[in-house]
PASEBA-1860 file (N, C-alpha, C; in nm, 3 decimals):
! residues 166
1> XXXXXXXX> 1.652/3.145/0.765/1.529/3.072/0.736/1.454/3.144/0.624 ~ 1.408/3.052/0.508/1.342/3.113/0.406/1.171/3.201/0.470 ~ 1.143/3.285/0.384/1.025/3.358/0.403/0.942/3.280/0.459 ~ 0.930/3.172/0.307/0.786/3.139/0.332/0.760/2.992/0.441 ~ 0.908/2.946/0.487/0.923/2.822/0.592/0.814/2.923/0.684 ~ 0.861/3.038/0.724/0.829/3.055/0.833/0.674/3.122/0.826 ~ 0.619/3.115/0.728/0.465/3.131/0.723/0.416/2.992/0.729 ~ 0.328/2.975/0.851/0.248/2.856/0.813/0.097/2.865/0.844
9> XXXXXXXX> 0.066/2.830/0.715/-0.061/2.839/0.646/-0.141/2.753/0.661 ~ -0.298/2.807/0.679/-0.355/2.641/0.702/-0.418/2.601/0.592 ~ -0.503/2.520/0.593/-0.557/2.470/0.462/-0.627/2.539/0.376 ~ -0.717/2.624/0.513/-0.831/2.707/0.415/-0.747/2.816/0.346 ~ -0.652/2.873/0.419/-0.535/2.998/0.348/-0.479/2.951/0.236 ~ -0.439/2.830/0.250/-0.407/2.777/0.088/-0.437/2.735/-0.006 ~ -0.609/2.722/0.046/-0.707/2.696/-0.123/-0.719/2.847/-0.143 ~ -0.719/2.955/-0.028/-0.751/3.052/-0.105/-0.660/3.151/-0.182
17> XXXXXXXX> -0.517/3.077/-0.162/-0.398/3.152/-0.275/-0.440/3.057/-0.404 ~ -0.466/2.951/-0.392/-0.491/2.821/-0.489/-0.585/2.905/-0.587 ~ -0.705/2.952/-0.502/-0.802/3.006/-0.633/-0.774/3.125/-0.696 ~ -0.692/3.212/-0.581/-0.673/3.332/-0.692/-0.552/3.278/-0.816 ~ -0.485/3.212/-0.783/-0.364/3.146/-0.873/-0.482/3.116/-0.989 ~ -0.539/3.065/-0.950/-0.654/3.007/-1.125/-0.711/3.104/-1.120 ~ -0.781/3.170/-1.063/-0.827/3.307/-1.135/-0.750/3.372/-1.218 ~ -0.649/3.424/-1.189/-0.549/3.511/-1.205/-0.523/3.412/-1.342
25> XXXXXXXX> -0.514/3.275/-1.356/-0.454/3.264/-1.487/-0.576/3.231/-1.584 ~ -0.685/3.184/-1.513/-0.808/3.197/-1.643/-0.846/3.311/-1.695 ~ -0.855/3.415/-1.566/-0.917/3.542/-1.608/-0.866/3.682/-1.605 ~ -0.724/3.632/-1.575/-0.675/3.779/-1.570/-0.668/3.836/-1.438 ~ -0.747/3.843/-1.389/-0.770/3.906/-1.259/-0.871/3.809/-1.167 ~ -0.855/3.834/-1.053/-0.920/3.771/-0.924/-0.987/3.865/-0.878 ~ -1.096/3.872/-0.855/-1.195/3.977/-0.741/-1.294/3.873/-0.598 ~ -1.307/3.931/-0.553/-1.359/3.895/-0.419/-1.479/3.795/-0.451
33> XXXXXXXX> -1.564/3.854/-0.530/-1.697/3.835/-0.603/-1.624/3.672/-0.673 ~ -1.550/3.642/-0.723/-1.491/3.491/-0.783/-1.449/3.396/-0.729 ~ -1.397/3.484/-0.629/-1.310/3.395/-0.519/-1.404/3.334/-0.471 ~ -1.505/3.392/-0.397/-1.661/3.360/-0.307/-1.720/3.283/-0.418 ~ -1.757/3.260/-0.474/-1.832/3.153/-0.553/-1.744/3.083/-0.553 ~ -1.603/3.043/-0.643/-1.537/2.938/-0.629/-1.540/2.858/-0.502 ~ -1.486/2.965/-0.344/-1.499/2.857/-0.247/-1.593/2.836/-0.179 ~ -1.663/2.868/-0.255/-1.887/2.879/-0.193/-1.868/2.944/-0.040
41> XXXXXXXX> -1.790/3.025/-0.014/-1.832/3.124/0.080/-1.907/3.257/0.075 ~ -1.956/3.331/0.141/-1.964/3.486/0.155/-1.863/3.593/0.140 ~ -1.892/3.695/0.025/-1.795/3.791/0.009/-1.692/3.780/0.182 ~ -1.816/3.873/0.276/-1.698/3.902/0.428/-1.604/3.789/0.467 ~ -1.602/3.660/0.435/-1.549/3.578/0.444/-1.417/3.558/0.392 ~ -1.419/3.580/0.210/-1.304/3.630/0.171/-1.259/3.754/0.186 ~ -1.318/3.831/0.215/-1.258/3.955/0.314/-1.149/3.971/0.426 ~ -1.200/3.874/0.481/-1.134/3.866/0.585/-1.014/3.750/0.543
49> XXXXXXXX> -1.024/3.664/0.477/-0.928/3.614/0.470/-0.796/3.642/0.382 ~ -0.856/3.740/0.302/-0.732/3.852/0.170/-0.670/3.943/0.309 ~ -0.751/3.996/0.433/-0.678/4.025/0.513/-0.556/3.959/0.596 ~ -0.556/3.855/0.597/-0.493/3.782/0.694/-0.341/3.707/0.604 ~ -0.378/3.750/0.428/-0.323/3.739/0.360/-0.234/3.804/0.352 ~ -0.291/3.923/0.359/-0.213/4.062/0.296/-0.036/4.085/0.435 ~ -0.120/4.070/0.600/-0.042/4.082/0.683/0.043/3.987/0.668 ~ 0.046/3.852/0.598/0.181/3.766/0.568/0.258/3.818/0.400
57> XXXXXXXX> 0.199/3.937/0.363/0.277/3.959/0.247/0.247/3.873/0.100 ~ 0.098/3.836/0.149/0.138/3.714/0.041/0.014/3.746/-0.139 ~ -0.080/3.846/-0.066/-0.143/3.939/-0.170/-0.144/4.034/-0.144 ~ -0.211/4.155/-0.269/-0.231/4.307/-0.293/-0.387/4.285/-0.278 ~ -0.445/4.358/-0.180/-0.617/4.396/-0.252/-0.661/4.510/-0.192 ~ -0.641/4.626/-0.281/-0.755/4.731/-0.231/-0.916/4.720/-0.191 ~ -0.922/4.774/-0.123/-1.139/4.714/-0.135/-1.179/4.753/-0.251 ~ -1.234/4.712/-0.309/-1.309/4.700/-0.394/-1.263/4.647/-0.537
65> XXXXXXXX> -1.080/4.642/-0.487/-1.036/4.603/-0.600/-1.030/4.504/-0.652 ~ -0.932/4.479/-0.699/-0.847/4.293/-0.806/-0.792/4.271/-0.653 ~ -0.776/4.115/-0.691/-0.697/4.059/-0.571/-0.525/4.032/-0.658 ~ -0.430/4.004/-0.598/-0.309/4.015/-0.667/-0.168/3.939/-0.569 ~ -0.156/3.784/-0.640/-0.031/3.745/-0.603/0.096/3.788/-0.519 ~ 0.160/3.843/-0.454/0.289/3.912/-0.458/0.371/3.800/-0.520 ~ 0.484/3.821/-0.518/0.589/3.710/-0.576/0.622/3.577/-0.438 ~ 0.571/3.604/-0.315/0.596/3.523/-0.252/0.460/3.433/-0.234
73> XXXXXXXX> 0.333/3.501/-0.233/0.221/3.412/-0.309/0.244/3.340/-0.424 ~ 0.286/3.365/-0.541/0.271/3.314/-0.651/0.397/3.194/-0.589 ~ 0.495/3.151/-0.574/0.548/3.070/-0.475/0.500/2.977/-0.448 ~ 0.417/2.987/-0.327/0.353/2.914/-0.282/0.207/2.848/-0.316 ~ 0.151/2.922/-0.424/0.058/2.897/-0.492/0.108/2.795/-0.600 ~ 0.268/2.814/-0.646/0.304/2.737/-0.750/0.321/2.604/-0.652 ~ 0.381/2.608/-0.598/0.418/2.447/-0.433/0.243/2.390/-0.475 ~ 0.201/2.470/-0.421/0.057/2.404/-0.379/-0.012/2.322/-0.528
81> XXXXXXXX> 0.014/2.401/-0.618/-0.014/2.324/-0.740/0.046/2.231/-0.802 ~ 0.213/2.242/-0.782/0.242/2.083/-0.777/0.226/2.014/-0.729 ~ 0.222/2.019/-0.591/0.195/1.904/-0.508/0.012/1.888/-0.534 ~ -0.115/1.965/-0.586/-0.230/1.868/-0.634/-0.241/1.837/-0.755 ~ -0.105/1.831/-0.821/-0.079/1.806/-0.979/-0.051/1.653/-0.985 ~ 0.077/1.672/-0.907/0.150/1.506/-0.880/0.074/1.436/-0.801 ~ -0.050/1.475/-0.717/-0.134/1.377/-0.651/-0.224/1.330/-0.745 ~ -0.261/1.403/-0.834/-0.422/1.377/-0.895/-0.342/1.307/-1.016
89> XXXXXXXX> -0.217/1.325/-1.032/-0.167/1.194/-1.138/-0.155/1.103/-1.095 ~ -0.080/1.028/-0.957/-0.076/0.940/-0.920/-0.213/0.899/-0.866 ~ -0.316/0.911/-0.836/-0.445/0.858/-0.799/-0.481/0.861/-0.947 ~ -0.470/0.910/-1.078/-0.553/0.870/-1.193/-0.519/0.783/-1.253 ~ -0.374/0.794/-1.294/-0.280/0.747/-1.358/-0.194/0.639/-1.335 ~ -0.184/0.575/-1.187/-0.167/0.490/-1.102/-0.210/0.406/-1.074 ~ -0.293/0.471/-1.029/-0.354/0.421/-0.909/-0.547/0.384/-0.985 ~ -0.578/0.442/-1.096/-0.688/0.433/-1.197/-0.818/0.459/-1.076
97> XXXXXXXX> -0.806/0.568/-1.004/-0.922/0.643/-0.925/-1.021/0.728/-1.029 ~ -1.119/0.732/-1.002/-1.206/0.814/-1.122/-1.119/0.961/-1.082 ~ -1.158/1.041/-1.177/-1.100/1.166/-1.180/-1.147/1.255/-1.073 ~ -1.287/1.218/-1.080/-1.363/1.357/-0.988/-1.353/1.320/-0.804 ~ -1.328/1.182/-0.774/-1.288/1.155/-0.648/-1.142/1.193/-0.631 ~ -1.049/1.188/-0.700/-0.927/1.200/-0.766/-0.878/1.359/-0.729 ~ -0.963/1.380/-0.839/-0.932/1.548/-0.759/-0.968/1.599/-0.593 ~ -1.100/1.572/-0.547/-1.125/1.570/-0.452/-1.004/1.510/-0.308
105> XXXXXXXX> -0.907/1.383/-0.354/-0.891/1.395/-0.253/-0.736/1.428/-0.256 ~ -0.690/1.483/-0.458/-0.551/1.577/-0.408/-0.590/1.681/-0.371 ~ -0.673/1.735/-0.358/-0.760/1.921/-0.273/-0.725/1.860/-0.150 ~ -0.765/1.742/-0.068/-0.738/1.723/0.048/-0.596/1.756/0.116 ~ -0.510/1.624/0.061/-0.421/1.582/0.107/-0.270/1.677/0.074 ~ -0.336/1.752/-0.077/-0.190/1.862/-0.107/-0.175/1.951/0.025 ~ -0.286/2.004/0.131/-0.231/2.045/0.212/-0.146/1.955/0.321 ~ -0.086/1.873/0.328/-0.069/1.798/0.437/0.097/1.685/0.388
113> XXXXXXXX> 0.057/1.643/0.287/0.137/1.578/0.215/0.275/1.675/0.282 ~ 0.423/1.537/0.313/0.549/1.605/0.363/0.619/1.625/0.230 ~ 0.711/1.744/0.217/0.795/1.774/0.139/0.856/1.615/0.044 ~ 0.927/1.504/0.156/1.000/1.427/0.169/0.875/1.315/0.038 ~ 0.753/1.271/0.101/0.714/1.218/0.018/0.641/1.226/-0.091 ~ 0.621/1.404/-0.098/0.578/1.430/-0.279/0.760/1.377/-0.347 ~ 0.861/1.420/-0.269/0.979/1.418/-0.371/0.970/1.288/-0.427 ~ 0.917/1.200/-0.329/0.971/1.060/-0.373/0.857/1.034/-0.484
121> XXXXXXXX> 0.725/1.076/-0.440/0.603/1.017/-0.530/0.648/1.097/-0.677 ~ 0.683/1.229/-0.702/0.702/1.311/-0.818/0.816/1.194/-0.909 ~ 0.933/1.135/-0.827/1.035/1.032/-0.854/1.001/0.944/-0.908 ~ 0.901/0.881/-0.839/0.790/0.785/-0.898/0.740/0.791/-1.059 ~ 0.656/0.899/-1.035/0.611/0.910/-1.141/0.675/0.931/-1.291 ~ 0.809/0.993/-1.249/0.906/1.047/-1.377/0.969/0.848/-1.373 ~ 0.990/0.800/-1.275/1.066/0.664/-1.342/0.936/0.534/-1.441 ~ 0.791/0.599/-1.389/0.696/0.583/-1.466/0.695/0.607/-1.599
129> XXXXXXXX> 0.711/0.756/-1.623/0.689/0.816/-1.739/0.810/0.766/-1.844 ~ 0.866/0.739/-1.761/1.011/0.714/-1.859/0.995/0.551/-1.953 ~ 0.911/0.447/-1.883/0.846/0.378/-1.956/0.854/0.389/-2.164 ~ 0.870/0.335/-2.242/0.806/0.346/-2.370/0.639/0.357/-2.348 ~ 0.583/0.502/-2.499/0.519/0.563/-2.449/0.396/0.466/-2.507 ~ 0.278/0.425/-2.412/0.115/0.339/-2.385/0.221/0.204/-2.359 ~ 0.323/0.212/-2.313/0.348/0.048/-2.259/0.392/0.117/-2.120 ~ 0.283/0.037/-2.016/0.228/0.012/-1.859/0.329/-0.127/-1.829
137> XXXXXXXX> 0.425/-0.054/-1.724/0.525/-0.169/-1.672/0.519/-0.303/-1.670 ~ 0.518/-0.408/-1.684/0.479/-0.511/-1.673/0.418/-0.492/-1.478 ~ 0.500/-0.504/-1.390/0.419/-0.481/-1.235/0.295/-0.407/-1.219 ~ 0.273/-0.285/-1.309/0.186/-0.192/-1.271/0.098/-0.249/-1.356 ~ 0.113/-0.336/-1.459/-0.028/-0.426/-1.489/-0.063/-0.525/-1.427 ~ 0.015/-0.592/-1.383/-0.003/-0.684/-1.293/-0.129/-0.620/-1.166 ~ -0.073/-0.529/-1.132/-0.124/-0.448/-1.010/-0.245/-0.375/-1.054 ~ -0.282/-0.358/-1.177/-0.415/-0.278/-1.196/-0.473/-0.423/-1.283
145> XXXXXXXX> -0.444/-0.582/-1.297/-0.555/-0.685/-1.316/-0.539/-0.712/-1.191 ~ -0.443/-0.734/-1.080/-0.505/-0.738/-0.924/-0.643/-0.698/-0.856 ~ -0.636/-0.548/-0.893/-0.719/-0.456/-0.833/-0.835/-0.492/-0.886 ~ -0.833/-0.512/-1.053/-0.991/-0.536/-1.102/-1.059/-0.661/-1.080 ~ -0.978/-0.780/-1.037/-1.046/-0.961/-1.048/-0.998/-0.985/-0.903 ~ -0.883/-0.913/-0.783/-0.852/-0.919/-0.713/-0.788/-1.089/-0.732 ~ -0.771/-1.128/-0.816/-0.677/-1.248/-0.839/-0.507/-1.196/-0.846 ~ -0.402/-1.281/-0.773/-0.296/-1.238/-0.814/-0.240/-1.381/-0.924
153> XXXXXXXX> -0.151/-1.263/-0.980/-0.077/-1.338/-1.124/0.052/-1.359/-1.129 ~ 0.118/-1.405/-1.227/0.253/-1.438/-1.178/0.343/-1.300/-1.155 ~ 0.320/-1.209/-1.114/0.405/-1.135/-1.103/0.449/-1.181/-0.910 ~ 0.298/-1.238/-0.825/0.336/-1.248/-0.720/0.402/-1.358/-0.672 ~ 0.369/-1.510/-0.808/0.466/-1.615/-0.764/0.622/-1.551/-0.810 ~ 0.632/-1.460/-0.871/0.790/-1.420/-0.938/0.858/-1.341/-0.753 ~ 0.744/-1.278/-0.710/0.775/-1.262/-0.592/0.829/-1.308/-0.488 ~ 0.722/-1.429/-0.461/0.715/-1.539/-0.377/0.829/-1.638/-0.360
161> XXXXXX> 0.851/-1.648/-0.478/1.051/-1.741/-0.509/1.136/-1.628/-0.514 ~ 1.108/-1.476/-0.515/1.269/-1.411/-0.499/1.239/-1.402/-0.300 ~ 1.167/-1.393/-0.252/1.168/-1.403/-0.127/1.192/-1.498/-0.068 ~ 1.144/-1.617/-0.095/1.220/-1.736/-0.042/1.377/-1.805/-0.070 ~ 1.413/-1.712/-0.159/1.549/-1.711/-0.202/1.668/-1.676/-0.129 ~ 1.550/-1.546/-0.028/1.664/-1.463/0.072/1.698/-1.505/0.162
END
């Protein structure tokens, strides 16, 4: 069984590899003092939770020091960022959610989301992308003038006769 199967992390443990991961790449370094503002907690708070870190192997932090990835953090910090990468595309880009709810609810759901259906949604999105590039599928326009007039168009009578066909 891999390492990190057998760590399981809860949500709050994984925004807080999440922020040192962006610390660590905006600023170089992560300290306690960044972390705590980012997740609007109290220093003892991330204290205690770089502890609970450290006993799964998954950061370095002396007191008073930098906080610091190990290679099996950075891992799982990378997981965690694809999976609120490929969410917050498919709710923007998709799905045409404003951005800032958007983000809000891939922060949610990247913890929770199964292996099985980021693969398929990431699938999604690459048979998306593969599209010619500012031409929107013919269905997925169909499906975003649905959403805006809530009228359907012929994409659903094209529907409607392949189903009654079967």
């Amino acid at each position: 069984m891999n390492k990190e199967r057998e760590i399981k992390l809860s949500s709050n443990m994984e925004d807080y590899i999440e922020v040192i991961a962006i610390l660590n790449k905006e600023k170089r370094v992560a300290r306690v003092k960044d972390i705590s503002r980012l997740m609007h907690v109290k220093n003892p708070s991330v204290t205690g939770a770089l502890r609970k870190l450290e006993k799964n192997n998954l950061v370095r932090h002396e007191r008073y020091g930098y906080v610091e990835l190990t290679s099996l953090g950075e891992k799982i910090a990378r997981d965690i960022q694809k999976k609120h990468h490929t969410l917050l595309r498919f709710f923007t880009l998709v799905l045409k959610i404003d951005p800032v709810i958007a983000e809000r609810d891939a922060c949610n759901l990247e913890h929770s989301i199964s292996p099985l259906t980021l693969e398929k949604l990431t699938k999604f999105l690459e048979f998306v992308k593969t599209c010619p590039e500012n031409e929107i599928p013919e269905w997925l326009e169909h499906f975003h003038n649905w959403m805006k007039t809530g009228k359907r168009d012929e994409c659903s009578k094209k529907r409607s006769s392949i189903s009654s066909s079967t």
